[in-house]
Residue, then its C-alpha position, 0 to 999 in steps of 0.5 A: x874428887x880431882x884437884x880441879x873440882x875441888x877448887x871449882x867447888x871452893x870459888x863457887x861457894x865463895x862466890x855464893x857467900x858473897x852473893x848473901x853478904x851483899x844482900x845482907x847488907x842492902x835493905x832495899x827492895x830493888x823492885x820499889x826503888x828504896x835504897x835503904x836511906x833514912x829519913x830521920x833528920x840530921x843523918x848527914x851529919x851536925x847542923x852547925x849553929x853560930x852566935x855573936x859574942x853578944x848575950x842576947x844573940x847567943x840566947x836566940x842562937x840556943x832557942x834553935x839549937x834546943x828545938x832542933x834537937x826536940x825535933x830529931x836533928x843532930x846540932x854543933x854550937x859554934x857561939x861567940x864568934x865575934x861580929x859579923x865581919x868574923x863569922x859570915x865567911x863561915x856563913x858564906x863558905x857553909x861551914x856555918x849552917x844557921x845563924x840568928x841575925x837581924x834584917x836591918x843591919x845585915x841588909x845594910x852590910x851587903x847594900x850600905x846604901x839601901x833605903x829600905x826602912x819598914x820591917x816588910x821592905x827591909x826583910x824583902x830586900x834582904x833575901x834579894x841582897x843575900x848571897x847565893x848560897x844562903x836564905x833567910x828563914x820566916x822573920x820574928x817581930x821581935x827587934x833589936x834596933x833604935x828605938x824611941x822610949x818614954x816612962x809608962x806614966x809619960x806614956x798614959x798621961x799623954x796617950x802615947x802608943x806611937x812615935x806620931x803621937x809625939x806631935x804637938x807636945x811642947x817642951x820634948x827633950x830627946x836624949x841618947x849617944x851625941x851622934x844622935x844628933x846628927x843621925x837621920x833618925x834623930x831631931x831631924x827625922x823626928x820632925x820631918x817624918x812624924x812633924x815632931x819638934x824637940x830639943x836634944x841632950x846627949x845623955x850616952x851611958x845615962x840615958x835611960x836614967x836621964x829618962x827616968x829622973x824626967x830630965x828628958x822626955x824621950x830616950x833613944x834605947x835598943x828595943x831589946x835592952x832590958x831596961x825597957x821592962x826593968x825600968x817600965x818604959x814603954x817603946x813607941x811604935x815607928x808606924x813611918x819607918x823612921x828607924x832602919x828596921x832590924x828583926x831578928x831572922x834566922x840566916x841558913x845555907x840554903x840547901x838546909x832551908x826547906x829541911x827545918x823551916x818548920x821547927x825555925x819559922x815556929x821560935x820565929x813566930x813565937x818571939x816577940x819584942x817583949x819576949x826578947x826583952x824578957x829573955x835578955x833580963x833573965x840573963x842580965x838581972x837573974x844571971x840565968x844561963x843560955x841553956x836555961x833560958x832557952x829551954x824554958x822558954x821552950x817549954x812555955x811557948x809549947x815548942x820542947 
């Protein structure tokens, strides 16, 4: 064979052997258009998972992260962050992609002066009020934010369920942080908006002792402190919107929202106020960890 053929020969059959190396490599049938993409979730790599530096956050912030994994996704924890003056640039700029907030207090960070107070018109002002890029997924009943508390016994024996039931009750003292005095939701606000009359006692660290010692009658509490269960109190309901409503909604990069609404909006519509008091006092009084917190919360809502 002449030098020439020979090397034909050899540029031919390397030709052939990359020809079947290419084809080896592509799983897809160029005729159905499939280009050999997965379909399983997270394949474009971690979704990244933020928390404040608070307990309770970085439980709710571990709730996603678990039901994530059980459902195939790929997750990066990014906890203790900070406030939200710290970590929402991450949210904004996607180096963040999921984040537990509350309605309120975010909405009042993009629009200070919003007057938005109900849970459905704060939430509505919220997605309007968010920069673009981000969304917020289905928000949860559960709570973080003032709220009017009274001992479960005051409570039955003046059947009490709502804020408005206050009304006609001589004698009320309300206690809380000495700015409460001032705040529109605080003396003020209470007879203006539900016609309620009481005095006031600043109580700040001693509130709820203060409650319980019935040294006052009504107690300015955060709905998800677990002094609400350990000490059997019970929260009013704010049918008028007196207080800024703050639910707690998950925050998400928007080009991630439609990818894992379904496993978020089902922790969303499975944590309630109660069920995030719980889970505060399995932190602060049982000393149980994030971790296990969350997983057997998991497990008994049916979510693992």
């Amino acid at each position: 064979m002449s030098t020439a053929r020979t090397r034909l020969a050899v540029a031919l059959s390397a030709t052939a052997i990359a020809a079947l190396a290419l084809a080896g490599c592509a799983s897809s049938d160029p005729l159905t258009g499939d280009d050999g993409a997965t379909d399983e979730p997270g394949t474009s790599g971690p979704i990244v998972i933020g928390s404040q530096a608070y307990y309770s956050n970085e439980i709710i912030a571990e709730i996603y992260a678990q039901a994530l994994e059980g459902a195939g996704f790929e997750v990066e924890r990014n906890f203790n962050i900070g406030q939200r003056d710290a970590y929402m640039p991450s949210i904004e700029d996607g180096s963040i992609d999921l984040f537990p907030e509350y309605t309120g207090n975010l909405l009042q960070f993009f629009e200070p002066d919003t007057t938005a107070t109900t849970s459905d018109d704060v939430y509505a002002a919220l997605q309007e009020a968010l920069p673009e890029g981000i969304t917020v997924l289905d928000q949860s009943t559960a709570t973080d934010q003032d709220s009017y508390n009274v001992t479960a016994a005051f409570a039955e024996e003046n059947d009490l369920v709502s804020i408005a039931d206050l009304a006609g009750i001589v004698g009320l003292v309300l206690g809380g942080a000495p700015e409460l005095e001032e705040r529109p939701y605080g003396p003020s606000g209470l007879e203006e908006v539900y016609g309620v009359t009481v005095a006031f006692q600043a109580t700040g660290d001693t509130t709820v002792d203060e409650l319980v010692a019935g040294n006052i009658q009504v107690a300015n509490v955060y709905s998800a402190d677990p002094l609400i269960e350990t000490q059997d109190l019970v929260t009013l309901e704010d049918p008028e919107g007196l207080f800024l409503a703050s639910n707690v909604v998950p925050v998400v990069s928007a080009d991630l929202a439609d990818e894992i609404a379904d496993v978020i909006n089902a922790v969303s519509a499975a944590l309630t106020p109660e069920g995030l008091v719980a889970l505060n006092v399995q932190s602060t009084v049982d000393q149980m960890s994030s971790d296990d917190i969350a997983a057997a919360w998991l497990a008994e809502n049916g979510l693992d």
